[in-house]
Each structure stands twice: as C-alpha cells, then as structure tokens.
Residue frames as qw, qx, qy, qz and C-alpha x, y, z in Angstrom:
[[0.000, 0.892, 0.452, 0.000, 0.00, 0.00, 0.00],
 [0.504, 0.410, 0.421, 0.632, 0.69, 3.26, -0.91],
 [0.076, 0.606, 0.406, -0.680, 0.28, 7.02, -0.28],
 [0.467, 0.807, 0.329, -0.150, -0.84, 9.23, -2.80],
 [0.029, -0.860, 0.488, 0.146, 3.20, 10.16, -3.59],
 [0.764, 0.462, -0.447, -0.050, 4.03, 6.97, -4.03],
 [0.017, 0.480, -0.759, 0.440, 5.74, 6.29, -0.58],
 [0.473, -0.150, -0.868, 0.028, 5.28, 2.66, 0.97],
 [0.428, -0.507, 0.264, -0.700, 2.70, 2.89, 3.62],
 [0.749, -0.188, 0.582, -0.255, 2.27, -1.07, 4.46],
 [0.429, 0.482, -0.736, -0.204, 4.15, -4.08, 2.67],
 [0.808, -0.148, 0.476, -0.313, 2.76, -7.26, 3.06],
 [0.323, 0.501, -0.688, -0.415, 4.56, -10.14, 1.36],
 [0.833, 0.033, 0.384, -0.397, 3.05, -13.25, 0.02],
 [0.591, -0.168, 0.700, 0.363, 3.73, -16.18, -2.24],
 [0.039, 0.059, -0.632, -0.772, 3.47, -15.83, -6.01],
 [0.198, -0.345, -0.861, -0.316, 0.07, -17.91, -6.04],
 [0.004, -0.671, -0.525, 0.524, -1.66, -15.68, -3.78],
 [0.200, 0.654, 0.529, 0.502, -4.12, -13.10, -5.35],
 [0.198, 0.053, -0.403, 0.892, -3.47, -9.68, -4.24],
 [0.531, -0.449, -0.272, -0.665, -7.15, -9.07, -3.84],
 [0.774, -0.507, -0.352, -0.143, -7.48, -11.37, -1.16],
 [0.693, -0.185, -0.298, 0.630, -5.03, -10.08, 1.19],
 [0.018, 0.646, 0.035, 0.762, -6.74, -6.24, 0.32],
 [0.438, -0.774, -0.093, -0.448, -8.68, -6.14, 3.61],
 [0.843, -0.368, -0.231, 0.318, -5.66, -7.30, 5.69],
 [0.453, 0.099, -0.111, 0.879, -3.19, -4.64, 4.58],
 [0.096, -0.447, 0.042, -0.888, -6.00, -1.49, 4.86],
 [0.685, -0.573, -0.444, -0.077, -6.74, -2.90, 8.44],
 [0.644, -0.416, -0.151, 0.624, -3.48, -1.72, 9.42],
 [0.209, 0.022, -0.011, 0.978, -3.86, 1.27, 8.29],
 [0.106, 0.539, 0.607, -0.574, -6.11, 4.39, 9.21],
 [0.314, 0.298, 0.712, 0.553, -8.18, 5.32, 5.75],
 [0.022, 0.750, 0.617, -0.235, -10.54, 7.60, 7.01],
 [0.314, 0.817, 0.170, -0.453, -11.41, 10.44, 4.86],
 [0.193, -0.400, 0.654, 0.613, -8.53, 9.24, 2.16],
 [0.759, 0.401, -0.080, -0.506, -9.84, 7.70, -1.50],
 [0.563, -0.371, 0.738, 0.024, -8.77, 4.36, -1.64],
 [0.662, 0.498, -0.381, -0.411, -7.68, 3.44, -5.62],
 [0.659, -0.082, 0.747, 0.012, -7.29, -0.07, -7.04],
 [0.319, 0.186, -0.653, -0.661, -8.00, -1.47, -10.36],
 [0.717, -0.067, -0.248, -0.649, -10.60, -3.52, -10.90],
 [0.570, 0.120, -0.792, 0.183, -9.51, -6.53, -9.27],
 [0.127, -0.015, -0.525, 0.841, -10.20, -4.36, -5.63],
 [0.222, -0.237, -0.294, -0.899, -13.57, -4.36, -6.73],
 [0.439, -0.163, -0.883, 0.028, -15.01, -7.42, -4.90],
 [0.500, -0.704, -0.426, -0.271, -18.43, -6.32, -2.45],
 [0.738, -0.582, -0.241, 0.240, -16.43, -7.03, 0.79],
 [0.456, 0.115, -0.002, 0.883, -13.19, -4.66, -0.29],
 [0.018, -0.465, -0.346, -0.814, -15.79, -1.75, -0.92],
 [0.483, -0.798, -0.311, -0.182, -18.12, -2.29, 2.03],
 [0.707, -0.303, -0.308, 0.560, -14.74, -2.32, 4.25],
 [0.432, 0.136, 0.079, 0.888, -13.52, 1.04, 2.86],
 [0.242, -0.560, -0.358, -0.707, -16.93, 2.65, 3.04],
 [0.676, -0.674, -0.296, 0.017, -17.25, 1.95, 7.09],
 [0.634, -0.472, -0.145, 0.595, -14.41, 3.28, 7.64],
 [0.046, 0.916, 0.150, -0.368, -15.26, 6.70, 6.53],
 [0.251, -0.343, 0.563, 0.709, -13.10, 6.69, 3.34],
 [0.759, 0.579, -0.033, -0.295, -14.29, 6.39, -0.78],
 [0.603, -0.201, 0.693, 0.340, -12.88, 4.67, -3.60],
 [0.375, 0.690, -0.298, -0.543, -11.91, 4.83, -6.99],
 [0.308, -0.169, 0.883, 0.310, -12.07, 1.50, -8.73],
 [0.518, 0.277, -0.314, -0.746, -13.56, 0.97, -12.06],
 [0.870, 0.039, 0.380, -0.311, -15.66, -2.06, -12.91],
 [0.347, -0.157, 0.840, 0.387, -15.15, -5.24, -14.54],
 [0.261, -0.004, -0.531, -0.806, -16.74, -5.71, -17.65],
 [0.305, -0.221, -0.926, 0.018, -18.54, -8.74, -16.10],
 [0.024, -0.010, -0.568, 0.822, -19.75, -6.78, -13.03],
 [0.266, -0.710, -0.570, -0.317, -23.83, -7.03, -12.17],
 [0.301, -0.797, -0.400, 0.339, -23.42, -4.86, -9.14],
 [0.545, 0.646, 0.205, 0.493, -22.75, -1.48, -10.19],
 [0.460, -0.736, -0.243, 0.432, -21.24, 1.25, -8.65],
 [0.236, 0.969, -0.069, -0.024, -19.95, 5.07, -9.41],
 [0.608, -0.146, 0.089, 0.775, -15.59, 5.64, -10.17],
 [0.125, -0.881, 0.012, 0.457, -14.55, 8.71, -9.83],
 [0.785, 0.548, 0.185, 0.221, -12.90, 8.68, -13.25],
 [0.309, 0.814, -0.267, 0.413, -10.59, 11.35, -13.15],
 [0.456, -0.660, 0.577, -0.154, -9.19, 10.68, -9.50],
 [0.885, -0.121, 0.424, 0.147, -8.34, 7.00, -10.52],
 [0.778, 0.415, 0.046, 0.470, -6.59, 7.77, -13.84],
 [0.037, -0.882, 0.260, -0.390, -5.12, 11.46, -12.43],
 [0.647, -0.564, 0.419, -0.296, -4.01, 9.56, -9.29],
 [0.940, 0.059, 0.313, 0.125, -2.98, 5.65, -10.43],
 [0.740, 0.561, -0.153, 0.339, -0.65, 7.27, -13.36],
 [0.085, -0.842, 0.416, -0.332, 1.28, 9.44, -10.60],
 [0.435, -0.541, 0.717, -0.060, 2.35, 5.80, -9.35],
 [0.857, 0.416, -0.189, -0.240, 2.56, 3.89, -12.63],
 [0.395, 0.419, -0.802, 0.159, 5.67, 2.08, -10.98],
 [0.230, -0.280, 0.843, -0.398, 4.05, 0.65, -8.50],
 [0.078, -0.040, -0.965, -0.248, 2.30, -2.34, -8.98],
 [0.193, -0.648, -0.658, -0.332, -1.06, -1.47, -7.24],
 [0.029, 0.250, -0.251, 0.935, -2.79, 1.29, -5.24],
 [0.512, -0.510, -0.689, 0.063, -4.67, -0.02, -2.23]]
C-alpha cells in the first residue's frame, strides 16, 4: 500500500500464487483510511473490499469489470489522475 506520492505505507509479502485481492482487507486494516480515496484497479472491486472502505469513513476509486452485475460510481478522473502518478508501482490499495 501506498500514499498518494508513491511512498510505501504497508508491505505485506506473500507467495506468487496468492491473489493480491485477497489479502486487500488485511493490509488497509493496518492502516487508518478515514477520509482518504482508496484506488485499485478492478480486481479491488469485490463487495467485501468496498463495504470495508466505506465503514471506515473513506471512498474509492475502482472501475468495474466488464462482467460486473453490481454497479457502482468511479470517480474517473481521480483514478486515472491519481494511479498514473504511481505507474511504478504495482497497485494502489
């Protein structure tokens, strides 16, 4: 995880075969989220990521999968304005 600069805010390390989705709601437990926007790609999209991020007094910027039946709003500009400013890091949780 990530601030908005690009500086490491929590580094969890797992094995190759782990999906970084599952392991979202472990790293932004250890950290405090409240009033931040919490980006992802579309992988981060998953019900239980979203409800987490919303109780704890934050938003989020992740765009849907194509696939997706539940819908929900992305802030369009804050995810692509925001996500390119850390196009070296692998994701922004």
């Amino acid at each position: 995880m990530v601030d908005g600069l690009g500086n490491p805010l929590k580094i969890l390390f797992t094995g190759g075969n782990v999906f970084d989705s599952t392991i979202a709601l472990d790293i932004l437990s250890g950290v405090d989220i409240t009033g931040s926007i919490v980006m992802g790609d579309k992988a981060y999209g998953a019900k239980d990521i979203r409800d987490y991020i919303t109780v704890n007094g934050a938003s989020y910027a992740i765009p849907l999968k194509s696939n997706t039946k539940e819908l929900w709003d992305c802030d369009w500009f804050q995810y692509k304005t925001g996500y390119k400013k850390s196009s070296q890091e692998k994701k922004i949780i």
